[in-house]
N, C-alpha and C positions, 0 to 999 in steps of 0.2 A: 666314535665319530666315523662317520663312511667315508669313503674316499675323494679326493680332493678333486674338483675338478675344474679349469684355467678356462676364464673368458676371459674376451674381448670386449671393450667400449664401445657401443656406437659412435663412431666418426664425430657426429656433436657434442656427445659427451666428453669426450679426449679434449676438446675444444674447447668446451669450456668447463672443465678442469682446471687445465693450463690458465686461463684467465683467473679461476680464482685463487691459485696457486699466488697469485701477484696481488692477494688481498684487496680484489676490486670494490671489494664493502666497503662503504666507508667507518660502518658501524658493523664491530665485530661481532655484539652481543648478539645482530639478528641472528644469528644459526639457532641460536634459545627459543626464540619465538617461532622460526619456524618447523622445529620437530614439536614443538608443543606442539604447535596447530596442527601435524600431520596424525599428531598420535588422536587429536581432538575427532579428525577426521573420521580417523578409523574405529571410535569409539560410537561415534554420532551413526555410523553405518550398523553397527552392530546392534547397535537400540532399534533404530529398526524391523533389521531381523527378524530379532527377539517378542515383538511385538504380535507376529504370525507363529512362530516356533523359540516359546520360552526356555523352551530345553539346551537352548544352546549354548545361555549364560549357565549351566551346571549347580555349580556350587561356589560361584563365582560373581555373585548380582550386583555387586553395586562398584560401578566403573571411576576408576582414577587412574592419573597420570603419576609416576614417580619420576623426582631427579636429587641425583646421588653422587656424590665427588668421595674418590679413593684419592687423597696426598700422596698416599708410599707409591702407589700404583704409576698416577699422574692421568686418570681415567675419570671421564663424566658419563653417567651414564643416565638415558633418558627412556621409561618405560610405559609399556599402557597395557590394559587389558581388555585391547578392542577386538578388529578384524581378524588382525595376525594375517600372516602370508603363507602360501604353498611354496614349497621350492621352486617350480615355475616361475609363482607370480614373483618371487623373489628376483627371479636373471630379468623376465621384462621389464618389471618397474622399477629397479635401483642400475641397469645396466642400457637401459634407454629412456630418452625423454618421448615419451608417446604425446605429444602436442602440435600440430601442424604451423604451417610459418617460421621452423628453425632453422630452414635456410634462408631464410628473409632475414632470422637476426643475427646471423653470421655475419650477411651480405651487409648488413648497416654497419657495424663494428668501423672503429676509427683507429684503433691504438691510441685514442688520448683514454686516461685512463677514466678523470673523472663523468666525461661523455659516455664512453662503455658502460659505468658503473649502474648506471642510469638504463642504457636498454637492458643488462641482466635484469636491474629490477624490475622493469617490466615485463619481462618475459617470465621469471618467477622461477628459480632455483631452487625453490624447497630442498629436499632431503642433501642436495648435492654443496648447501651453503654449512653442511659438517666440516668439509676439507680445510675451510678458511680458517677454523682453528688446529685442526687436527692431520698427524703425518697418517693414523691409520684409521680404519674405523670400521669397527665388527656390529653386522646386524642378526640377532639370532630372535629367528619369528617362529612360531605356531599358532596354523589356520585353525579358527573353531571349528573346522571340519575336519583335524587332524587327530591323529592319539600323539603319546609324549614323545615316542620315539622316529616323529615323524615330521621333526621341525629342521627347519633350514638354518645353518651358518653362511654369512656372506661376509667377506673380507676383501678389503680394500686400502690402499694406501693411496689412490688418488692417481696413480701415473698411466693408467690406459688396460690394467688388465682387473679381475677380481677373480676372488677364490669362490667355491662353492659344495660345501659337502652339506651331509646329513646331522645330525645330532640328536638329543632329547633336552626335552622341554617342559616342567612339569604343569605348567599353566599356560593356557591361552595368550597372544597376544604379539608385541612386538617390542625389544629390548635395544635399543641402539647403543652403542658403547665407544666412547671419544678415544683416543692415545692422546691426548693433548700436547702441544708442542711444547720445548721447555719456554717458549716468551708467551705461553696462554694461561700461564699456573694460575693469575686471578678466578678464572672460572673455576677455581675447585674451591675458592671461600664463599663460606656460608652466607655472609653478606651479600657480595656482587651477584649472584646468582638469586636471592629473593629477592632482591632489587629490578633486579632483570626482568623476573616472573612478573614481580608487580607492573612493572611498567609494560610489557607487553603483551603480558596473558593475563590478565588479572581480567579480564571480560567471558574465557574460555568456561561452556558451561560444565564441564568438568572439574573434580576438584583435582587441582595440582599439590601433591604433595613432597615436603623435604624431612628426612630424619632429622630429628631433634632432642638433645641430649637435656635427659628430666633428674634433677638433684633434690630428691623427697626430701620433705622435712618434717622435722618430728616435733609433733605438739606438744610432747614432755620436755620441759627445759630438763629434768634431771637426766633425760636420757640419756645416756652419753654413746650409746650406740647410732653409728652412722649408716644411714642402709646405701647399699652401694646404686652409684648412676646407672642409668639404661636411657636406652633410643626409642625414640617412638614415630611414626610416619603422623604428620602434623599436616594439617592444610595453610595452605601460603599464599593463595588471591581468592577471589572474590565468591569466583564459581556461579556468579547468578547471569543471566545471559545478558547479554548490554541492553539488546532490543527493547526487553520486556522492563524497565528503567522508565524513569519519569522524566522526557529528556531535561528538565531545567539539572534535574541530576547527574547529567555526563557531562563532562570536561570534553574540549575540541580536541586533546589528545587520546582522549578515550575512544572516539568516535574515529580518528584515523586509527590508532592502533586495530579497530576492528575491523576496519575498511580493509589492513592486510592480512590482519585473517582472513576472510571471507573471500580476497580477489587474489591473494598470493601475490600480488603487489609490491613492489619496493618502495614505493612512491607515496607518498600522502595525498589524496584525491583531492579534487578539485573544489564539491563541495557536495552537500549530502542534504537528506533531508530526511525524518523520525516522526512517522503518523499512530496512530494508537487511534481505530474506531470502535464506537459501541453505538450498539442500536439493533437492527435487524442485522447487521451483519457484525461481525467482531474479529478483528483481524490485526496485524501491527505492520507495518512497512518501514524497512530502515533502507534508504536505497542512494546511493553515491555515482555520483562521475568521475571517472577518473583523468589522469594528467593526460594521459597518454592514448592514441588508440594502439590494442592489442594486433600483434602483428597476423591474427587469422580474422579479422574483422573482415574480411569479404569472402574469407571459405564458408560456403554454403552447405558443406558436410558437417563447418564446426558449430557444439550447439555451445550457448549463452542461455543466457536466464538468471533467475534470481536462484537462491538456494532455499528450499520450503518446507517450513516447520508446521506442524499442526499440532498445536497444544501443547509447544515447547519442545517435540520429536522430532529429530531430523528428516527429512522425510524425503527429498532428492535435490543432487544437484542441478542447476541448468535448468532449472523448470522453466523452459522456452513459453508456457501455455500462459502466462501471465503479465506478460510483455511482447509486444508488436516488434517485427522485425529490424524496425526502423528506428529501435528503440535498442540495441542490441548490448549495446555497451554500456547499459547501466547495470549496476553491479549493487549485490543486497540481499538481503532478507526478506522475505514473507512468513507470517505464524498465524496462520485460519484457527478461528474456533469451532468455524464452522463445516469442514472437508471431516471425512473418515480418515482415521489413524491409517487405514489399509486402501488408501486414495493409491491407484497405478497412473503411469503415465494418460492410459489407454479410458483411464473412468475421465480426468481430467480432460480431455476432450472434447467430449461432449457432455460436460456437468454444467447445471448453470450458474451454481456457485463460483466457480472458477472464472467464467463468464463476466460474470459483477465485479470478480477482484480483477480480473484483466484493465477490464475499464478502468476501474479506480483508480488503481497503480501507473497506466496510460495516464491520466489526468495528473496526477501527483507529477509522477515524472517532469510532465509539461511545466508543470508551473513551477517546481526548480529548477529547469532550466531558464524559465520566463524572469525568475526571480535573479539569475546568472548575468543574465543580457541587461538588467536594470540594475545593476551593481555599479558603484562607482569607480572601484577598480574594472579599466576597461579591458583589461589588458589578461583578465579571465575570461570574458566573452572570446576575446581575440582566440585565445590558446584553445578553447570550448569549438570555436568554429571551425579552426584549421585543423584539428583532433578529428573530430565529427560531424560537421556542416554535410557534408557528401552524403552520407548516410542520414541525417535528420531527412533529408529531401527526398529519400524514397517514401516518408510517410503523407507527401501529397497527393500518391497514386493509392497508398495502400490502405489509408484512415480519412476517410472523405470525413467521417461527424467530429475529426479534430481539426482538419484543413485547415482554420483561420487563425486557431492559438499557431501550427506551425509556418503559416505563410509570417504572422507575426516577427520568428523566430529566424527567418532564412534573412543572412548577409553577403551585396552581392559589391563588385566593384562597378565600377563606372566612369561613363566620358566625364563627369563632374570631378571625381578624384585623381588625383597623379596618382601613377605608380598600380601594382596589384593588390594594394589590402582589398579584401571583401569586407566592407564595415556599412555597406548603405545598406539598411531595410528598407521595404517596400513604403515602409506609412515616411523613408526619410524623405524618399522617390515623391511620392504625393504630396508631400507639403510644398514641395519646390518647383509641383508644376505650373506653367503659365496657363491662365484662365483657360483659353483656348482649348488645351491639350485634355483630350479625352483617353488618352489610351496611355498601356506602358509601354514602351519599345523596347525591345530586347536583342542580342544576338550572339550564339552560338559559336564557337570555333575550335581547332585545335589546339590552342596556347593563349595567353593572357593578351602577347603581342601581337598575334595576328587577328584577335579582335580588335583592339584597340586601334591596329593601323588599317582595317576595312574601308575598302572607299564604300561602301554600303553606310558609314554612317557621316559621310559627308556633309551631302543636305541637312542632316538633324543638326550636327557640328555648328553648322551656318547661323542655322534659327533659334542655335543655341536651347535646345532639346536634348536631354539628358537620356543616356543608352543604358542599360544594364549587358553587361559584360558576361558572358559566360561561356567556360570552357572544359569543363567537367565531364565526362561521360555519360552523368547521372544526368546531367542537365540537356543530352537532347530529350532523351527520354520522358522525363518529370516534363516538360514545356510541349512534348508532345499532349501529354493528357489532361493540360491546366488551362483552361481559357481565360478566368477572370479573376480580381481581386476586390473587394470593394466597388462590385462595378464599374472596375477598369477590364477593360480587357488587354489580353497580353499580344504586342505585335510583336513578330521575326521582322525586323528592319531589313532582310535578306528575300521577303517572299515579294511574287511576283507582282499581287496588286495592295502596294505598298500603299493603305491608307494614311494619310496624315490630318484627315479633316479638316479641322479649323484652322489649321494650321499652315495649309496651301492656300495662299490669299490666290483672289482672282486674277490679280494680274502676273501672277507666275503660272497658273497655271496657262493663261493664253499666248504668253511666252513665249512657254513649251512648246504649245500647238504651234504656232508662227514657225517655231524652228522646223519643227516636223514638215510643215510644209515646204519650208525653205528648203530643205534635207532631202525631199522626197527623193529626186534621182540618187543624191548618194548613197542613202539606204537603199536602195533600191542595184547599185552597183556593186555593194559587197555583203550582199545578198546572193545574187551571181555568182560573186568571184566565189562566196564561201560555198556555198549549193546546203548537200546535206548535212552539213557541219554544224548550222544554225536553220531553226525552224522560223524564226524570225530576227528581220534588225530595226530597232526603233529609236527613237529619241529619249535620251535617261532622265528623269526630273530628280537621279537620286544624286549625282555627281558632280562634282567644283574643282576639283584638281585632277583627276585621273582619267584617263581617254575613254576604259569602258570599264564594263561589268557585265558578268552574264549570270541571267535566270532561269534557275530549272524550270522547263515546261512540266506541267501534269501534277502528279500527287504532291501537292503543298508540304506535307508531309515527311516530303521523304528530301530533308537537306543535305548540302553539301556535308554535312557531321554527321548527319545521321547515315547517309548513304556510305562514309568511309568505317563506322563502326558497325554497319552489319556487312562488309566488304569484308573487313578484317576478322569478324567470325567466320567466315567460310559462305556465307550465303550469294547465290548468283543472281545479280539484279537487271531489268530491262537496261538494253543502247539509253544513257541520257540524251534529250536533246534540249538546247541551252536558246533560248532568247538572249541576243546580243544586244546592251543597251549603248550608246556612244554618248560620248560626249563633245559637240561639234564646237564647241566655242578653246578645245585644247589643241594649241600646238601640233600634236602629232597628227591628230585628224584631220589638220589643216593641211597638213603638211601631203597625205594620203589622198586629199579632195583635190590637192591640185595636181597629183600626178595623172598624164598622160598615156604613159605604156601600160598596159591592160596586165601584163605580166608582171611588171614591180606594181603596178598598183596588189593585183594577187597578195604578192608577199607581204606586203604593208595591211591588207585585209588581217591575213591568217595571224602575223605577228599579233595586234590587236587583239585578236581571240584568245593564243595564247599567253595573251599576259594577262587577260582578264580570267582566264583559268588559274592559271598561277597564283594571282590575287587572290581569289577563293582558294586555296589550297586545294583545289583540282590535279591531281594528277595528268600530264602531259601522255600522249600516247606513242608519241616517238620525239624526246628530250635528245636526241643525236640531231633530227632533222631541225629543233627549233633554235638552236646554235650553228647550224649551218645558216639557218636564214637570216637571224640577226649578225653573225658575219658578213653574210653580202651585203645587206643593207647598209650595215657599218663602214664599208670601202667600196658603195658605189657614190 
């Protein structure tokens, strides 16, 4: 063995360590299941390979998983004869989590234990979920691109550092080796560990194997010679892939067990669905939602996708080319009968095979979600939307030929409901509305509550006209490029020629007019007082309790959300300038019309303005001067 050499943990790692140092599992057994599924992993790679350059399996063709308990020892040890590792890839990938978002799940971390336990699983601890039974744990690997004397030892006992020499190795592959603690000894009987296998890898299309002690027997009863016992490496689950299964043939526990395989998951998903075509095309799709969204769900470096078989070969992960982006966090399987064994990302592309199963899988997907949202437990829809709702909603910009199954799908809140759940669909929206009413009205903001308390949606409030709420990022965006639904079209209760239709009876709208007329010199006087502040001040038909509001002139487009979220990218946008709407029948305005000095009247103008900016979560341009004004006002 060559010489020893001492590293260090990535900072996340050490962290969580520590955490599962305190048995955050609540089920010990998973560390079983997930080295199986790693060594699974690394098997399913190597078939690949091999596929292009057979020579790589040697003298060594036909792949399994070994798991083996030494008693005297107090060691489990779990084998494969897949990838295997370099000494390299040995310090990166057992000495960092190479996954983006781990300090997002740092930052979530509560200290309660069994809330933590729940984001490690989602986050996915693989190799590092050995420590929760074990004080040390030796991994000795040889890359198929290695000779014997060219393999890595790596050692560890969990507290922030690891060892790292040379060794030999006479076969390919990856050996993990447990010290088990003395309160984990169940893991070295024969029992609880087939039991285990069974119950959690019994889907792995590998076969997993356990020594098994064989007592011949002799067909001559005079014999009286005993021939002595021996071991034999025995297979112990199923080995066939789940996928390829007839689903009436899988158990709901089988189908999440694989769900963790396949997503590295802690968690049991949400809920799945198992297609099997034939015809012109032949293909299988086993694909799941899960509880959770994964904490890199908006990194645009990180890829998703299904994982894709051809003809039962693993063939890569993340295959993004089969799933629409908007679609990201569904997790699963694909097996074409129809792709070449030697399919690259780069053929996938532009194949049009791939093309057809895009689609497909797009439609599948939809309609278990569809089938999610029409469940009588609502309270999966609910978890499904606050999970993923953000994300379903960029496929109204990005899959126009599925548009309406997803308009179906989208839940918004509204002035009908208390509080913020998002639980009204569009078709709940159109059932409820008055004859009259032709359009949806919608609006925009920074928070739940500063939609909700908008004087923009006053007048509808009145006529008892139902708003759709929204405050999402995704949501200027998406309502930037959506006009209609069913022939409704979509209004901004916020823009400037706020239609209402049928909805403005005649005699409010001449009302209006009447006041306007009434109004003329005062509009007309803090118009004046404001100058270039406002490009206009007119009479508001949208407001009943709040003195004003102001509306951006010029690109309809560009709202007060939209304009604060390309602000906040860095982008420099034209001087806004605001149409001032009043409201002459409030108090203050009353109060403002009958002032006489031209200078407090001024400050009673500008206040006005800034509060109706404030109201829109406008930004103030000097919040020092607009506290000094409402002080004098306050003590003259």
């Amino acid at each position: 063995m060559s010489e020893v050499e001492k590293h260090g943990f990535q900072t996340e790692v050490k962290q969580l360590l520590g955490l599962l140092a305190n048995s955050l599992y609540s089920n010990k057994e998973v560390f079983l299941r997930e080295l199986i599924s790693n060594a699974s992993d690394a098997i399913d790679k190597l078939r690949f390979i091999s596929l292009e350059k057979p020579e790589v399996l040697g003298d060594d063709p036909e792949f399994r998983i070994r798991v083996s308990a030494d008693k005297d020892k107090k060691t489990l040890t779990i084998s494969d004869n897949g990838l295997g590792m370099t000494r390299q890839e040995a310090i990166d990938h057992l000495g960092t989590i190479a996954k983006s978002g781990t300090a997002e799940f740092f930052k979530n971390l509560t200290g309660d234990k069994s809330k933590d336990s729940q984001l490690i699983g989602q986050f996915g601890v693989g190799f590092y979920s050995a420590f929760v039974v074990a004080d040390k744990v030796t991994v000795i690997s040889r890359s198929y691109k290695s000779n014997a004397n060219e393999a890595v030892c790596w050692v560890s006992d969990g507290s922030g550092e690891f060892e790292v020499s040379q060794t030999t190795k006479a076969d390919r592959g990856t050996e993990i080796i447990l010290s088990l603690r003395d309160d984990e000894s169940e893991f070295l009987e024969d029992w609880t560990l087939r039991s285990n296998i069974s119950k959690y890898s019994d889907h792995i299309s590998v076969p997993v194997q356990m020594l098994e002690t064989v007592k011949p027997e002799s067909d001559d009863k005079d014999d009286k010679k005993e021939e002595a016992e021996y071991t034999e490496w025995k297979q112990v689950n199923d080995a066939k892939a789940l996928w390829t299964k007839n689903p009436k043939d899988v158990t709901d526990d089988e189908y999440k067990e694989f769900y963790k395989h396949v997503s590295h998951d802690y968690q049991d998903p949400l809920t799945w669905t198992h297609n099997r075509v034939e015809g012109s095309q032949e293909y299988i799709s086993l694909m799941y939602i899960p509880q959770r969204a994964p904490f890199d769900m908006f990194n645009r470096e990180q890829k998703h996708g299904l994982k894709l078989y051809v003809q039962r070969v693993f063939i890569m992960d993340d295959a993004d080319q089969f799933m629409p982006g908007y679609l990201r966090f569904v997790k699963g399987v694909l097996d074409s009968n129809d792709l070449p064994l030697n399919v690259s990302r780069e053929i996938l592309q532009s194949n049009k095979i791939s093309a057809q199963l895009k689609k497909a899988c797009t439609k599948k997907a939809l309609q278990m979600i569809a089938k999610l949202a029409k469940d009588e437990d609502k309270t999966k829809y609910e978890t499904f939307w606050t999970q993923f709702g953000s994300v379903l909603k960029e496929g109204l910009v990005e899959d126009w030929e599925n548009r309406d199954e997803i308009f179906s799908l989208l839940r918004f809140a509204s002035t009908a409901n208390s509080g913020s759940e998002q639980n009204v669909s569009l078709d709940d929206y159109i059932s409820r509305m008055p004859e009259k009413q032709k359009n949806i009205y919608f609006i925009t903001a920074e928070s739940y509550q500063a939609a909700a308390a908008s004087p923009y949606l006053e007048t509808l409030k009145k006529k008892g006209i139902e708003v759709l709420l929204m405050w999402e990022r995704v949501d200027e965006w998406v309502m930037n490029q959506v006009t209609e639904y069913k022939d409704k079209k979509f209004i901004n209760v916020c823009s400037a020629d706020l239609d209402l239709g049928d909805l403005e009876d005649k005699a409010e709208k001449e009302e209006q007019e009447a006041k306007a007329t009434e109004n003329k010199d005062l509009l007309e006087r803090i118009k004046n007082a404001l100058g270039e502040n406002v490009s206009e001040v007119k009479v508001s038909g949208r407001l009943v309790d709040t003195p004003s509001c102001v509306i951006s002139e010029g690109n309809a487009m560009l709202t007060a959300q939209m304009r604060r979220l390309l602000e906040a990218s860095g982008q420099k946008l034209p001087e806004e300038k605001f149409v001032l709407e009043i409201n002459p029948d409030h108090a203050i305005i009353k109060k403002m019309s009958a002032e006489t000095d031209e200078a407090k009247f001024k400050n009673w103008a500008e206040l006005v303005l800034d509060q109706a900016l404030l109201a829109d979560q406008r930004g103030l341009k000097d919040p020092v001067a607009y506290v000094k004004l409402v002080n004098s006002l306050l003590l003259a």
